[in-house]
C-alpha positions as a Markdown table, in Angstrom:
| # | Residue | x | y | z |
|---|---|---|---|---|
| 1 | Unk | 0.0 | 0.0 | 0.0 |
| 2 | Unk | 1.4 | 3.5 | -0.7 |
| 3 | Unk | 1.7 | 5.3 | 2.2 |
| 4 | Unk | 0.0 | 8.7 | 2.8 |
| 5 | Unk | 1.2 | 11.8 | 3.7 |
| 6 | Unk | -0.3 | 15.3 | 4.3 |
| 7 | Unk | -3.6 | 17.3 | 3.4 |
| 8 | Unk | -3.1 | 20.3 | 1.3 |
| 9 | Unk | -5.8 | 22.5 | 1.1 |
| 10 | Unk | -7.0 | 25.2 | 3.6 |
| 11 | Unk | -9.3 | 22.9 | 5.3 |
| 12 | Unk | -10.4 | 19.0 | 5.4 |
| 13 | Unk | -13.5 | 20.2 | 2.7 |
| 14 | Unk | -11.4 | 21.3 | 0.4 |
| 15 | Unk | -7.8 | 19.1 | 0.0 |
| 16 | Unk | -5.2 | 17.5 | -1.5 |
| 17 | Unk | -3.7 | 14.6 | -0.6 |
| 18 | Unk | -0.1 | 14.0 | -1.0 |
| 19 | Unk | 0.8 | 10.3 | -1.5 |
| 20 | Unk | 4.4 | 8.6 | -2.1 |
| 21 | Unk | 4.6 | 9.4 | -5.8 |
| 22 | Unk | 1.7 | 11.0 | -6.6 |
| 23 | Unk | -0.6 | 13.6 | -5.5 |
| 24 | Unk | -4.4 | 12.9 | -5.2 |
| 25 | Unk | -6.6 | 16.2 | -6.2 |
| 26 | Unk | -9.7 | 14.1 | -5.7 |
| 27 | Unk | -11.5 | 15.7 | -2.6 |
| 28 | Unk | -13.2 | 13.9 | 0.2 |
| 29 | Unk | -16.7 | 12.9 | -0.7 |
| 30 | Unk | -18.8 | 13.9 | 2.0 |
| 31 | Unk | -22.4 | 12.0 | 2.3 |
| 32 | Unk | -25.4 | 14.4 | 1.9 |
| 33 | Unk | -27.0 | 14.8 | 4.9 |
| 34 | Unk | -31.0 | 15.9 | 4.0 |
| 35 | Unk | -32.8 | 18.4 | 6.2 |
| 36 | Unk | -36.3 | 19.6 | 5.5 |
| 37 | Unk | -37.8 | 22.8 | 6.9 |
| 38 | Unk | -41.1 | 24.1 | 6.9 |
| 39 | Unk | -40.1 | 28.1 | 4.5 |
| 40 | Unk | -41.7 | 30.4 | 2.6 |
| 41 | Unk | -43.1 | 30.0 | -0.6 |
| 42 | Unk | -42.5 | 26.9 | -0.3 |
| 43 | Unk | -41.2 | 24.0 | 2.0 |
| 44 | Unk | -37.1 | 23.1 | 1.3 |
| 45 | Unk | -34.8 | 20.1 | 1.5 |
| 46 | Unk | -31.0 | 20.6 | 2.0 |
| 47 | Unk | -27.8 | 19.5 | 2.2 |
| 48 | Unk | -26.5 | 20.4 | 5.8 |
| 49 | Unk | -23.2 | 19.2 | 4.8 |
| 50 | Unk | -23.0 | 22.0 | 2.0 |
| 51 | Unk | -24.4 | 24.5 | 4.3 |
| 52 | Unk | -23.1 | 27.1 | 6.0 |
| 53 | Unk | -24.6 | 29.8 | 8.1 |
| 54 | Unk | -23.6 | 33.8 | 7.7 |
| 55 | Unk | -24.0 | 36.3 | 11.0 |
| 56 | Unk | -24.6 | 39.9 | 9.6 |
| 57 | Unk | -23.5 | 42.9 | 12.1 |
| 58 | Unk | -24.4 | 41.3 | 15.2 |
| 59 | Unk | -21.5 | 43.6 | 16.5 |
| 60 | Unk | -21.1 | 46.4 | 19.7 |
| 61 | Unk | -21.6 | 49.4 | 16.6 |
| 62 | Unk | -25.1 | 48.1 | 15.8 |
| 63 | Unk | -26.7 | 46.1 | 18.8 |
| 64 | Unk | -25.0 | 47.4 | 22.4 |
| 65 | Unk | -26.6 | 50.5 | 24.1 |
| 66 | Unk | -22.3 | 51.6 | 24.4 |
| 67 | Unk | -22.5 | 51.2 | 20.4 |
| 68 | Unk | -22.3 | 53.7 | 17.7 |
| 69 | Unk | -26.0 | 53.4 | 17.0 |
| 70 | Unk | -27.6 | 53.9 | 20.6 |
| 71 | Unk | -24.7 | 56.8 | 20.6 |
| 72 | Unk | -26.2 | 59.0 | 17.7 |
| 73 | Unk | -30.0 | 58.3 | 18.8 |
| 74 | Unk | -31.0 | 55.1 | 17.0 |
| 75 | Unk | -33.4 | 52.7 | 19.0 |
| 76 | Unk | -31.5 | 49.5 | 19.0 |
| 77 | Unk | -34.3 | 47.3 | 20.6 |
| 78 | Unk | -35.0 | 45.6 | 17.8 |
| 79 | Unk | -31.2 | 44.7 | 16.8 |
| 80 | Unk | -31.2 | 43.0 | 19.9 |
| 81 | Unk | -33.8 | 41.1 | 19.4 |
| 82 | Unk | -31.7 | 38.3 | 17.4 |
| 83 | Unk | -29.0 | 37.7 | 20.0 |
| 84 | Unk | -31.1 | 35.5 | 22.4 |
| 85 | Unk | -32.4 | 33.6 | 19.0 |
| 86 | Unk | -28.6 | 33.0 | 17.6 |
| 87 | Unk | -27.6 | 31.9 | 20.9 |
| 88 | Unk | -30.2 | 29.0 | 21.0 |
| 89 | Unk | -29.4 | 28.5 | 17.6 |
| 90 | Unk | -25.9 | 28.4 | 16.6 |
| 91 | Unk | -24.9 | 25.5 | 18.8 |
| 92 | Unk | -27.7 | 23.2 | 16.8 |
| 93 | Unk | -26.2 | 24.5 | 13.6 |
| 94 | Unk | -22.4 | 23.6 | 15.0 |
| 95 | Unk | -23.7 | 20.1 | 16.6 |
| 96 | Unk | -25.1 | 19.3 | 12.9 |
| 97 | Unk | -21.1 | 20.1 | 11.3 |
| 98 | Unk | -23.2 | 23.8 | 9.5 |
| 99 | Unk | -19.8 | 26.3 | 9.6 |
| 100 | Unk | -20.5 | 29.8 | 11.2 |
| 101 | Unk | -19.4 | 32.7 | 9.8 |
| 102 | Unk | -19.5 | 35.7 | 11.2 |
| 103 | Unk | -19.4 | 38.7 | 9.0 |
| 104 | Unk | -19.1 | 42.5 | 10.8 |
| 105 | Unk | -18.3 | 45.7 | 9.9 |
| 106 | Unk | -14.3 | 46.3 | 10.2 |
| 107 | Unk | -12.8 | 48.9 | 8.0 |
| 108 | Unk | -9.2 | 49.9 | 8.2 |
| 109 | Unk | -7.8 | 52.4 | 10.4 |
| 110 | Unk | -6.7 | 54.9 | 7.4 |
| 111 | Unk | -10.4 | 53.9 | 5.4 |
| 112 | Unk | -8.3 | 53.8 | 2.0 |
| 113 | Unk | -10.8 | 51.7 | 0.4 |
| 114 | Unk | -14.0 | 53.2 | 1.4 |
| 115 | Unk | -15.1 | 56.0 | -1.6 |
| 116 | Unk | -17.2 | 58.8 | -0.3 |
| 117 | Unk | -20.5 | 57.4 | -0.9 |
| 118 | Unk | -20.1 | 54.9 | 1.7 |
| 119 | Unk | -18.7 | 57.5 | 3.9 |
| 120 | Unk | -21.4 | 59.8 | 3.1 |
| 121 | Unk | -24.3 | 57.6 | 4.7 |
| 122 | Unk | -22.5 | 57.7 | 8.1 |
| 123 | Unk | -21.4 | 60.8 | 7.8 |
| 124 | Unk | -23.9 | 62.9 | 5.7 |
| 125 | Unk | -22.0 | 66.3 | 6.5 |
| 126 | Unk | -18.6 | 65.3 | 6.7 |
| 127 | Unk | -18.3 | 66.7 | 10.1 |
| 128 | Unk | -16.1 | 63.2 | 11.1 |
| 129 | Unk | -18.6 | 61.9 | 13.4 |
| 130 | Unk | -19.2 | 58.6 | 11.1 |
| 131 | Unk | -16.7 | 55.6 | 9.7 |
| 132 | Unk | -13.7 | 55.4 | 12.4 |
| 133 | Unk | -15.0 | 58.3 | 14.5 |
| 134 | Unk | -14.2 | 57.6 | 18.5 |
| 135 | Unk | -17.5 | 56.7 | 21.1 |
| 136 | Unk | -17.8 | 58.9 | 23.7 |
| 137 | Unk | -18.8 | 55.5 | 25.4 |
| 138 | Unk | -14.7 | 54.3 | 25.1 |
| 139 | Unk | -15.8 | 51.3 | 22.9 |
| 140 | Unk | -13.3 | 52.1 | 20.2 |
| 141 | Unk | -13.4 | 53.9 | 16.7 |
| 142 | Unk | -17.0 | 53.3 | 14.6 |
| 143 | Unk | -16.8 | 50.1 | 12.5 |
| 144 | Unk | -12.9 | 50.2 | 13.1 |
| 145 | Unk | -11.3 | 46.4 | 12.4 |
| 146 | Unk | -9.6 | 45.5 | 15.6 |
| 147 | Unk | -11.7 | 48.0 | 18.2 |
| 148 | Unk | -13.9 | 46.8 | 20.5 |
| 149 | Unk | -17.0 | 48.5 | 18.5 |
| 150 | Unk | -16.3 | 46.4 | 15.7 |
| 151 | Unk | -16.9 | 43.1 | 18.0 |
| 152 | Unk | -19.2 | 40.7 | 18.2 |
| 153 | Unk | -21.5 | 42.1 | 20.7 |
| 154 | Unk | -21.8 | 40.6 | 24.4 |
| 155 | Unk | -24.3 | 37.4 | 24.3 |
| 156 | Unk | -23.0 | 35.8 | 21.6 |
| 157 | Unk | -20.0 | 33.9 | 21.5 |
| 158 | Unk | -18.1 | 32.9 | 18.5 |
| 159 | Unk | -17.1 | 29.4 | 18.9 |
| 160 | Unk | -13.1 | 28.4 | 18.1 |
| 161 | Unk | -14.2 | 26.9 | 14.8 |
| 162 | Unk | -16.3 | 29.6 | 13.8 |
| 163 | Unk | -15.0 | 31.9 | 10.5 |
| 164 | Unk | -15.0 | 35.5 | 10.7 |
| 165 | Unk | -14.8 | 38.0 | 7.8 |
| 166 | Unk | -14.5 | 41.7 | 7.9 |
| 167 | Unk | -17.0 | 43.8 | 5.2 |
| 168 | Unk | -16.8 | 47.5 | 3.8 |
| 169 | Unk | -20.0 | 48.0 | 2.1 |
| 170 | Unk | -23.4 | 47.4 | 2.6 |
| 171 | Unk | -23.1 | 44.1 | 1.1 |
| 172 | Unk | -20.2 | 41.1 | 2.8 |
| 173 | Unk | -18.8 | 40.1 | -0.7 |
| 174 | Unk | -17.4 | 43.3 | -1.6 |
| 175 | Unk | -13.6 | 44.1 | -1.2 |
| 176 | Unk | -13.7 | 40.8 | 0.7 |
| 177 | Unk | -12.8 | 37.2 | 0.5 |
| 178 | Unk | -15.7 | 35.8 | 2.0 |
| 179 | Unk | -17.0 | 34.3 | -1.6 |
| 180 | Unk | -13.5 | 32.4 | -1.3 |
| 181 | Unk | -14.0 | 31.4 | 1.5 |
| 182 | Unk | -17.2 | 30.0 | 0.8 |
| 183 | Unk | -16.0 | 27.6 | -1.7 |
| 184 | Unk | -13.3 | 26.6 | -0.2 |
| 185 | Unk | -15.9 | 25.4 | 2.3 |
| 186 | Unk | -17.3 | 23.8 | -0.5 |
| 187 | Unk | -21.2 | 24.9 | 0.4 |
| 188 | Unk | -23.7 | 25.6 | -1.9 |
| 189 | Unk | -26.4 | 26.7 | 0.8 |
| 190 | Unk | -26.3 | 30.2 | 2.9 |
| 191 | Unk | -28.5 | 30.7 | 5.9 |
| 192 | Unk | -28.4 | 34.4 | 6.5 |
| 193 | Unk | -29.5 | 36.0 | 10.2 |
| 194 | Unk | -28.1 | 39.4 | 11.6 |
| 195 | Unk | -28.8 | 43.3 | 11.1 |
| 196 | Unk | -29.9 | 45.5 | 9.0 |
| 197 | Unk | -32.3 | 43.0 | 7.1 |
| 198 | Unk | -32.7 | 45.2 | 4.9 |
| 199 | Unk | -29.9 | 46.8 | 4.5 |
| 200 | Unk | -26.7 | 44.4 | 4.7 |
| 201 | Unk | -28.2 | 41.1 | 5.7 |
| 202 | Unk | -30.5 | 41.6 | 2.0 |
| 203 | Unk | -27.1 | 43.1 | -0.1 |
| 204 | Unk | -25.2 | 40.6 | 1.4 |
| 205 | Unk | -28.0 | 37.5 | 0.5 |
| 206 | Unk | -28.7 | 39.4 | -2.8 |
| 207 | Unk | -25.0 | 38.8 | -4.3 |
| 208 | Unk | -24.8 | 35.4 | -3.0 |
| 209 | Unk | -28.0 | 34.7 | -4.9 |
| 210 | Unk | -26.3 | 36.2 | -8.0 |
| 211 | Unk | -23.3 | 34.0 | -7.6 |
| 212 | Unk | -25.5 | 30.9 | -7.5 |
| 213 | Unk | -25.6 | 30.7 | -4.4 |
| 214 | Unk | -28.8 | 29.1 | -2.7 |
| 215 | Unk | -30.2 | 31.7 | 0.4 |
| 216 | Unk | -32.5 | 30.8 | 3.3 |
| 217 | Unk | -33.0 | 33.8 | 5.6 |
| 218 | Unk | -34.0 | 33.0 | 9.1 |
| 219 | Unk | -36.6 | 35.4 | 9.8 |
| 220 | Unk | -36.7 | 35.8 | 14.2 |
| 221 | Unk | -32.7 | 35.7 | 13.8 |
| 222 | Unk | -32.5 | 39.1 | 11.4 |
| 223 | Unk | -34.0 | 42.2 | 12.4 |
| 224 | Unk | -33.9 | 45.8 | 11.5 |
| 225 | Unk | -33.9 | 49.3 | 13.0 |
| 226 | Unk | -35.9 | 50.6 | 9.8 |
| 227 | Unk | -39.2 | 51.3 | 9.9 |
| 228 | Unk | -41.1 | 48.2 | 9.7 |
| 229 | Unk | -42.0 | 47.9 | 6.2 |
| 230 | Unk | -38.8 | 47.5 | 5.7 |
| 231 | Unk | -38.7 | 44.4 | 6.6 |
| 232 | Unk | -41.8 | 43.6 | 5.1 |
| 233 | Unk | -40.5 | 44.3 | 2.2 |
| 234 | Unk | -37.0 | 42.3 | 2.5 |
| 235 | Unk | -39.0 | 39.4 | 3.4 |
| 236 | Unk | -41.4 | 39.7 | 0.7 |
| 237 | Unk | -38.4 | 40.3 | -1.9 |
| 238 | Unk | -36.5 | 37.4 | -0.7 |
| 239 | Unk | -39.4 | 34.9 | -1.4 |
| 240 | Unk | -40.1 | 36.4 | -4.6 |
| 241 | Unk | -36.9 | 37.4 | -6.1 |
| 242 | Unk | -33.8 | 35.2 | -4.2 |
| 243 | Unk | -34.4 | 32.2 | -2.3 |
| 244 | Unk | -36.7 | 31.4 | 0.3 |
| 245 | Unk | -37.6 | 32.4 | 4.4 |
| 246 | Unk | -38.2 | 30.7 | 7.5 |
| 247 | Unk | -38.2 | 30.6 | 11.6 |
| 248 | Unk | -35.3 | 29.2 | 13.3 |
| 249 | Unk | -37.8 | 26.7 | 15.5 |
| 250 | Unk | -38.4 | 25.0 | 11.9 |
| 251 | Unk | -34.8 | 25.0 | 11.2 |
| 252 | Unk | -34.0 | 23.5 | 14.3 |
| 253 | Unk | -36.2 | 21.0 | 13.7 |
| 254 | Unk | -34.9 | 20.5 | 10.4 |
| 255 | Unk | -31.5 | 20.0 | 11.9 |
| 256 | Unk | -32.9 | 17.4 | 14.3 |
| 257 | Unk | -34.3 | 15.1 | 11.4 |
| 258 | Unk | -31.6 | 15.7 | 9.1 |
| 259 | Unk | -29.7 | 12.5 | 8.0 |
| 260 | Unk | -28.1 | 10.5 | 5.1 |
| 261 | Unk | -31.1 | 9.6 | 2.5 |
């Protein structure tokens, strides 16, 4: 028997496997492990081992009364609303082998990448009190990568195996590698949760969808400081236009019956 050597690849999904004399580019085939879930339009079936779930802005700036938001007079109840839902949830998706990413706000320090329209929204009169600003609070610099604003706010914990990816726009696959990282995970399924749900969570969903990508959202684990037709209309858009909604009880119980067909 030839005797085997090392995996080369960035994770056991996606591998190489060097042998004696040879190098094996075949990946590991991993079984298909069937969940159903009761969504809208329509009831789904998939593949929990290509599935992967994606945390939007679930981060100090946007959900912590010492954030940026509660700071310039936002009423951040409703971004809160997800945490105690994600913290139920997440360790189902982890038990059932479903990768976490979490995907936050966290420019750079000098914001050489960010053009002035996306400075403009946080910053609408250029009077520096937007993108990399310091809180009065002492939580860091506004959407700063690295400062404590820019964390994963307090009642969730990121597990060690969870992934996390820094965005600069509205939408997470923008000036980032997250759509790499995706494939190297080798997943062809997106759960999406997190805030704004209309804003970030729907840009973010709406380019996976246009780079084939198939998109669940999970409807009590997103949430939105807009106005509520807001979210009325990401959820209708999403079952119309991109993919398809649903609550995380059904998920869970999706995860709970999923198995090899």
């Amino acid at each position: 028997m030839t005797p085997s050597r090392g995996l080369i690849g960035p994770n056991s999904r996606n591998a190489w496997r060097a042998e004696a004399a040879s190098v094996r580019l075949a990946r590991t085939v991993r079984p298909p492990r069937l969940a159903t879930a009761e969504a809208l339009p329509r009831a789904v079936v998939f593949d929990l081992a290509a599935t992967a779930v994606i945390v939007v802005d679930m981060q100090t700036d946007f959900c912590h009364p010492d954030g940026w938001l509660a700071s310039i007079g936002v009423d951040i109840t409703p971004a809160r609303a997800p945490i105690p839902v994600l913290a139920d949830l997440l360790p189902h998706l982890r038990a059932a082998g479903v990768p976490v990413i979490w995907l936050n706000w966290g420019n750079r320090p000098d914001r050489a990448n960010l053009p002035p329209g996306v400075l403009h929204v946080y910053d609408p009169d250029g009077t520096g009190v937007g993108i990399g600003a310091p809180l009065a609070s002492g939580a860091g610099r506004v959407l700063e990568q690295g400062s404590p604003s820019a964390a994963v706010v307090a009642g969730l914990e990121p597990a060690t195996e969870d992934l996390h990816v820094s965005k600069y726009r509205m939408s997470g696959f923008q000036d980032t590698e997250l759509d790499s990282v995706l494939r190297n995970l080798r997943v062809d399924t997106l759960l999406f949760a997190g805030v704004n749900a209309d804003q970030c969570v729907l840009a973010t969903l709406m380019d996976a969808a246009n780079l084939g990508y198939d998109v669940l959202l999970v409807e009590d684990a997103t949430a939105t400081t807009s106005p509520a037709f807001c979210r009325d209309a990401t959820l209708y858009n999403v079952r119309q236009c991109f993919g398809f909604t649903l609550t995380a009880d059904s998920l869970r119980r999706g995860l709970t019956a999923g198995s090899a067909p």
